[in-house]
C-alpha positions as CSV (number, residue, x, y, z in Angstrom):
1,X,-49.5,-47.6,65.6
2,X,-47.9,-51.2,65.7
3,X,-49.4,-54.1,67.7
4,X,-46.1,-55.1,67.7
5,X,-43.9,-51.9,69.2
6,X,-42.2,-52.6,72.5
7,X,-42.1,-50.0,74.6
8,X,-39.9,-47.7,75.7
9,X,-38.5,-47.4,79.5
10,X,-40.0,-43.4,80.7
11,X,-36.7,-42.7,81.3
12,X,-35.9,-42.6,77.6
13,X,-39.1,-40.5,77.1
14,X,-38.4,-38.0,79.1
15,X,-35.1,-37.2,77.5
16,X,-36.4,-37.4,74.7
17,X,-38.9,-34.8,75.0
18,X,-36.7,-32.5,77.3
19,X,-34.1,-32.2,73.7
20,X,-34.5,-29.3,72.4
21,X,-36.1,-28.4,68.8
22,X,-33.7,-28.0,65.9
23,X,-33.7,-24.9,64.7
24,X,-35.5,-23.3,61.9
25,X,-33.2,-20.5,60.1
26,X,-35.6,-17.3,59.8
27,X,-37.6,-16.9,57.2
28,X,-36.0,-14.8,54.4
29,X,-38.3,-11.3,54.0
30,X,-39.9,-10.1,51.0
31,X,-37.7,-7.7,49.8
32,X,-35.2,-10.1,50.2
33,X,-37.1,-12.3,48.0
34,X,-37.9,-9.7,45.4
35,X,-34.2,-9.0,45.6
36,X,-33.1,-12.5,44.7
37,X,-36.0,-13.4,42.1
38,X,-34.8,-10.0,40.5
39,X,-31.2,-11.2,40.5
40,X,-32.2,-14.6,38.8
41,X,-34.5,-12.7,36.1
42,X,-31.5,-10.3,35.4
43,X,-29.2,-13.0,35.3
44,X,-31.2,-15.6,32.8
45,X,-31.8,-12.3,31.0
46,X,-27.7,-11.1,30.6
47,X,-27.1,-15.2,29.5
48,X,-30.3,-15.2,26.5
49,X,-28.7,-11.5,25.6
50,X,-25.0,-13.2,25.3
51,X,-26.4,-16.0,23.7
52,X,-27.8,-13.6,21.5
53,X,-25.1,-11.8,20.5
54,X,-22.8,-14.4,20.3
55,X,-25.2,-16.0,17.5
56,X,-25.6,-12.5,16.0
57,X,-21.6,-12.3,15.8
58,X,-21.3,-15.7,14.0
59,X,-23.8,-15.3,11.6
60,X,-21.9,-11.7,10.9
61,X,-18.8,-13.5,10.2
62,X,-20.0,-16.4,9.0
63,X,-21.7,-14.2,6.0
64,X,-18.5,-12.5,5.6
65,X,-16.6,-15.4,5.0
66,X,-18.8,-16.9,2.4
67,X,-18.2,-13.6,0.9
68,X,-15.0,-13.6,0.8
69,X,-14.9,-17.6,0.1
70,X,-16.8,-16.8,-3.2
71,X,-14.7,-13.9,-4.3
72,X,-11.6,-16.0,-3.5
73,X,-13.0,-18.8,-5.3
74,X,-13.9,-16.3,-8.5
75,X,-10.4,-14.9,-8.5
76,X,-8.7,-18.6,-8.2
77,X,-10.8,-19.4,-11.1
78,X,-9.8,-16.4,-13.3
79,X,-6.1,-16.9,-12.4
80,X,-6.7,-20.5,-13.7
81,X,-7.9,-19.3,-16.5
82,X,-5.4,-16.5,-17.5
83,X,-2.4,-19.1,-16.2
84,X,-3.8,-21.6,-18.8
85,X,-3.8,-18.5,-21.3
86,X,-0.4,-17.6,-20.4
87,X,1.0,-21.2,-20.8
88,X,-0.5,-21.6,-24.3
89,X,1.1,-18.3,-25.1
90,X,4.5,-19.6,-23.8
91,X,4.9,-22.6,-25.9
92,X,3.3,-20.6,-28.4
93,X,6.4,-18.6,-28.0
94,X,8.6,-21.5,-27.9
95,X,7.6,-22.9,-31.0
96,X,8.2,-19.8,-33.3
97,X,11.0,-19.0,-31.3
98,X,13.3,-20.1,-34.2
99,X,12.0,-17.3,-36.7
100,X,12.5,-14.7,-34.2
101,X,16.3,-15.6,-34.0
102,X,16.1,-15.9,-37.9
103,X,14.6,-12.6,-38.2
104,X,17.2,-11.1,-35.9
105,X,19.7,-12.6,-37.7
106,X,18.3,-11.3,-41.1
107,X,18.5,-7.8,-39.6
108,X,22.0,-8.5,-38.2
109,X,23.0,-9.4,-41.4
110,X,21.5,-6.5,-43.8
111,X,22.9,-4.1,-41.3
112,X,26.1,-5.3,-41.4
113,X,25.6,-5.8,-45.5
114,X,24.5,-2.0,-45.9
115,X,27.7,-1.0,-43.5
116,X,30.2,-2.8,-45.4
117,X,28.3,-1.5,-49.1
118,X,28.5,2.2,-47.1
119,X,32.5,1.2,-46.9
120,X,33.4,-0.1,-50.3
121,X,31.4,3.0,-51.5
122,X,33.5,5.1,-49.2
123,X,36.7,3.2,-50.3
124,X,35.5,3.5,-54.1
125,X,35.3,7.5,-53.7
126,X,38.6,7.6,-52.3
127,X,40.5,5.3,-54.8
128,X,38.5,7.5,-57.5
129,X,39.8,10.9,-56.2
130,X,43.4,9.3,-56.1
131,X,43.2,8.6,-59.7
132,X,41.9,11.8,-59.8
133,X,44.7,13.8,-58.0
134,X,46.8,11.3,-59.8
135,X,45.3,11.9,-64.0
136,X,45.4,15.6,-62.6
137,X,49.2,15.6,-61.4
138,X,49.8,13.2,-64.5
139,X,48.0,16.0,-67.1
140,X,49.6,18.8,-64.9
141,X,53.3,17.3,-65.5
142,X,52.9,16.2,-69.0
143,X,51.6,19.9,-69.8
144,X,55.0,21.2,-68.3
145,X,57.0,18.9,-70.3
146,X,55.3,20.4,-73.4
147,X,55.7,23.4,-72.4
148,X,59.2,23.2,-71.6
């Protein structure tokens, strides 16, 4: 001990040692101990197994969407294509668009060329049958005039 310690009045050492102990809580048993190393085992177990199925779930999906990332991508790329297709074919279209309404018109026009032939023939047929009818009734009335 110190060379130096002053010392203490009885009095104070025998209160002192008349306080009692503090108290010790009991000592847990074995099975509780089993119990609750048990408990920690099964719970660090349930957290690797969540851990693990949480990664097994993102890789899942995460291989699913590159999928589908590429097959989008594939399809954007063949709509690119066929768009730039489709836009050449349009001015394409535009640019000869003239001759179609020529050729429509060309049609127009020998329809309505062959109709209005049809009518003159029509009209021919009928002013020939008048002079018919007419030659006819002017033969008919010259032959009763002779006659008479």
């Amino acid at each position: 001990m110190a060379i130096f310690k002053k010392k203490k009045d009885e009095g104070e050492d025998a209160a002192a040692a008349e306080a009692p102990a503090p108290k010790l809580p009991p000592a847990p048993s074995t099975t509780e101990l089993a119990l609750i190393g048990e408990r920690e085992k099964s719970a660090s177990a349930y957290k690797r197994a969540s851990k693990a199925e949480r990664s097994y779930r993102a890789n899942k999906n995460a291989g699913r969407a590159r999928e589908d990332f590429k097959s989008s991508k594939a399809h954007f790329k063949t709509a690119l294509a066929e768009f730039k297709l489709g836009t050449k074919a349009l001015f394409g279209a535009m640019k000869t668009s003239p001759a179609l309404v020529q050729e429509k018109r060309a049609k127009a026009d020998g329809s309505a060329e062959t109709k209005r032939a049809k009518r003159e023939e029509e009209k021919r047929k009928a002013l020939a049958e008048k002079l018919k009818k007419a030659e006819e009734k002017a033969a008919a009335e010259k032959a009763a005039e002779t006659a008479a």
